[in-house]
N, C-alpha and C positions, 0 to 999 in steps of 0.2 A: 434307092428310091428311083420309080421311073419319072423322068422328067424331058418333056416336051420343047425344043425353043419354036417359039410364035413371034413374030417380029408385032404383032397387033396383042402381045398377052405379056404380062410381066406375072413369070412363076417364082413364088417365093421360098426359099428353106429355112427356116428358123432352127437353128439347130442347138440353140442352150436355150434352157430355162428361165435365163436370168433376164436376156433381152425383153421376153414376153411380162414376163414379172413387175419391171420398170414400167412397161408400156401399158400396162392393164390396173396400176397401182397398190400391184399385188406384192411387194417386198417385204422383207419384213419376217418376223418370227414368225405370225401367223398366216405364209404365203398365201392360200388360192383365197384367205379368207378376209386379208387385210382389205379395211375398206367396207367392207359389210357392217349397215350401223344395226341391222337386227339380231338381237342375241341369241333369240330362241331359235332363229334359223341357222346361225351359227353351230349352236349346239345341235342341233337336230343335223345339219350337214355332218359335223366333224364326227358323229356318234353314232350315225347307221350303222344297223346291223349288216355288214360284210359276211355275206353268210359263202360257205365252199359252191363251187361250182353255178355263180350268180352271174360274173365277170363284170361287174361295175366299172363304169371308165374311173378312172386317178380323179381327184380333189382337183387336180390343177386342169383337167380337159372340161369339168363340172362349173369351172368357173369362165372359162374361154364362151361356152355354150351360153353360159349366162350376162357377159359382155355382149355377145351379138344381140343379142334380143335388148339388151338395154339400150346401145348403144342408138341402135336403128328403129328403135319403139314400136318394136312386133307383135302384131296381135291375136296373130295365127299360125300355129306352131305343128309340126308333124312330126312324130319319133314313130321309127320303125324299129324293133327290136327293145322292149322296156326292163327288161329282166327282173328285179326286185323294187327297182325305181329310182334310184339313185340317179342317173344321169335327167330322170321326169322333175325331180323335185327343184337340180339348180335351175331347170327351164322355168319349173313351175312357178316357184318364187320371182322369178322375174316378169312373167306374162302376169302376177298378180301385182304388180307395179304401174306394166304397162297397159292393164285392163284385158288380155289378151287371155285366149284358151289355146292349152293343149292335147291334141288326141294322139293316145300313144298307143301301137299296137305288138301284143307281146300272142306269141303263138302257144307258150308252157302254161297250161291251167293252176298247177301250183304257184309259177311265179307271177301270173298274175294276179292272185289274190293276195298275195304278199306285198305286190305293190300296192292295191288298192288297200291297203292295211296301213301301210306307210304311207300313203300317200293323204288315208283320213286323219294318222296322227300328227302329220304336217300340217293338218288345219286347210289342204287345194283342192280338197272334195270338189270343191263349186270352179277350180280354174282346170283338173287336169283330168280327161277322162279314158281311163284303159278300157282296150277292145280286145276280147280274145279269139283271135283267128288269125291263121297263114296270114301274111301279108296281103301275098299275089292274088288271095280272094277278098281281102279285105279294101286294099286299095283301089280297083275298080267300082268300089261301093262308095268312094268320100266322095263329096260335093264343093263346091267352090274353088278357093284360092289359096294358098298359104305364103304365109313370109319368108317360112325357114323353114328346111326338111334336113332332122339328126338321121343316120340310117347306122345303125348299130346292129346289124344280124346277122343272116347267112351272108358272110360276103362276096359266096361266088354268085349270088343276085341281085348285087348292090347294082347291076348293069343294069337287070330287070326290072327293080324299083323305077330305075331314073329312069328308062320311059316312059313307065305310067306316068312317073310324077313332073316329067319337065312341064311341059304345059300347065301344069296347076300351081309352076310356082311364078310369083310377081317377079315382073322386072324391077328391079333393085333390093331381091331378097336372094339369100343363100342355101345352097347344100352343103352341108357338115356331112363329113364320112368319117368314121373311125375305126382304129386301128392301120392306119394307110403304112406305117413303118413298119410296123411287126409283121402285119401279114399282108404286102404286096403282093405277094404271087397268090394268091388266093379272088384278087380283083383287077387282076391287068387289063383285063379289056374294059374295063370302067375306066380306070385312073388314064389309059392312052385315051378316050373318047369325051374325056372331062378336060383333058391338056390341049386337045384335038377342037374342042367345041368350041364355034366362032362366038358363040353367044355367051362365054361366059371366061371370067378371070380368076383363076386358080392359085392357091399356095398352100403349100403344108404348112403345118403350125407345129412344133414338135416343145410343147409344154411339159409333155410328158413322153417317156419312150415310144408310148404308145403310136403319137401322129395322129393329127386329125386335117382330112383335106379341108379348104373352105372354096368351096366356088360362087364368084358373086355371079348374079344374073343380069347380065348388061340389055339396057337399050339400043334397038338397033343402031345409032348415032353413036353408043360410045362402041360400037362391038367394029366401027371400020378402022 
């Protein structure tokens, strides 16, 4: 993993399971799902169709994604990369707690309707809404602000995302990036420019093999 030392940045490694686990209330026989008092969303998480060639993030990054937004009561959500919709749905269920929308943009026409298929039998028609187009033409087109930006896609553009999107996200909201373990060499000049950035506080979360960065967004006051 590449990592940065910043005398003004505390980067983190989580490197078991178990810590995050405890810390999220998530222990237990039913890990990512302990703690969830809704059963139907339980069932509907634990029983997606995992279909070949979809790449869904783990149960346990599904749940990380849905801590941040509960924790921090986010109302405005951005996933780039939605695939069948799985990673849409832990967000989604929780922006429908916190009153919040998600727009998630998947580039495959097939796996977009597949989300929006699951995403209607989830009952988040009215909180999550899939857009089908490239990113890179897609996200010149959002308007406002967001709290959280997931980026699940082409990774060697996770760099080119995060310019368009720095500016559109709030100070004291986050960037989630995944797969940051498995496939580092695939986004190095993001992950050095994310460790690198004054503006913001970084750590890997390693829930699952997979890795997912979390960069918080500092005000200028916390970022000296």
């Amino acid at each position: 993993m590449l990592l940065h030392k910043r005398s003004k940045r505390v980067v983190l490694l989580i490197t078991t399971t178990l810590l995050f686990l405890i810390a999220a209330g998530c222990n237990g026989q039913d890990g990512p799902y302990q703690g969830l008092k809704d059963e139907p969303m339980i069932q509907t998480l634990k029983h997606f169709p995992h279909e070949p060639n979809r790449w869904n993030v783990p149960a346990e990054d599904g749940r990380l994604l849905y801590d941040l937004i509960m924790k921090n009561a986010y109302q405005r959500v951005l996933e780039v990369g939605t695939s069948n919709g799985y990673s849409a749905l832990w967000m989604g269920f929780a922006l429908k707690e916190t009153g919040g929308r998600l727009i998630t943009i998947e580039i495959n026409e097939e796996r977009a309707r597949e989300a929006r298929e699951n995403i209607e039998k989830a009952g988040l028609s009215s909180v999550i809404e899939v857009r089908l187009n490239d990113a890179m033409n897609e996200i010149p087109r959002l308007n406002g602000t967001f709290d959280m930006i997931f980026l699940d896609a082409d990774k060697s553009q996770y760099m080119d995302y995060f310019r368009y999107l720095d500016p559109m996200i709030t100070v004291g909201g986050r960037v989630a990036a995944h797969n940051v373990s498995t496939m580092e060499y695939a986004m190095k000049g993001f992950l050095e420019s994310l460790s690198d950035h004054p503006g913001y506080e970084t750590r890997v979360v390693e829930v699952s093999r997979q890795g997912v960065l979390v960069a918080h967004k500092q005000s200028e006051k916390e970022a000296r």
